[in-house]
Residue, then its C-alpha position, 0 to 999 in steps of 0.5 A: x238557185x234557178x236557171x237563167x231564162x235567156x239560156x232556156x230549158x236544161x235538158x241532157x243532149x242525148x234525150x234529143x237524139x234518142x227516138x221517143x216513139x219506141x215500144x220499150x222506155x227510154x233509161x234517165x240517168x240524168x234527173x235535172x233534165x227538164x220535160x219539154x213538150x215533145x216528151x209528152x206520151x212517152x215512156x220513160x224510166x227514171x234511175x233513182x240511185x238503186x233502180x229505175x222507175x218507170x213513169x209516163x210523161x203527160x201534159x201537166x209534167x211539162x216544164x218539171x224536171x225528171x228527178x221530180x217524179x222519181x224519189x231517192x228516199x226510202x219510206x220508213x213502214x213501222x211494224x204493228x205490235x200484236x196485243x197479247x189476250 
């Protein structure tokens, strides 16, 4: 279900009072946040359950939500069988 447009744009409290212009990224354990555009060109990282991943926000991640850019699942990688001569 969606969020009411008269409430906005949800996002995590502690992401207004962090400083974005720093050098190291800032950690997101909150993914339902939304990026607004004072986030542009910043760093983040992302936790996806395991680990964090980094990722750069830029002009056409505004209005997604964080947990869109860092996926939970695990990508299946199959083994080649070796042919036998």
């Amino acid at each position: 279900m969606s969020r009411s447009l008269s409430k906005g744009p949800f996002v995590h409290p502690s992401l207004f009072k962090k400083n974005l212009n720093l050098k190291q990224p800032l950690k997101i354990w909150c993914r339902n946040s939304f990026i607004i555009p004072e986030f542009v060109d910043s760093v983040f990282n992302i936790h996806n359950g395991k680990s964090f991943i980094q990722i750069k926000v830029i002009e056409d991640m505004v209005g997604h939500k964080f947990g869109e850019f860092a996926s939970t699942r695990k990508k299946n990688v199959f083994k080649k069988k070796l042919k036998k001569k």
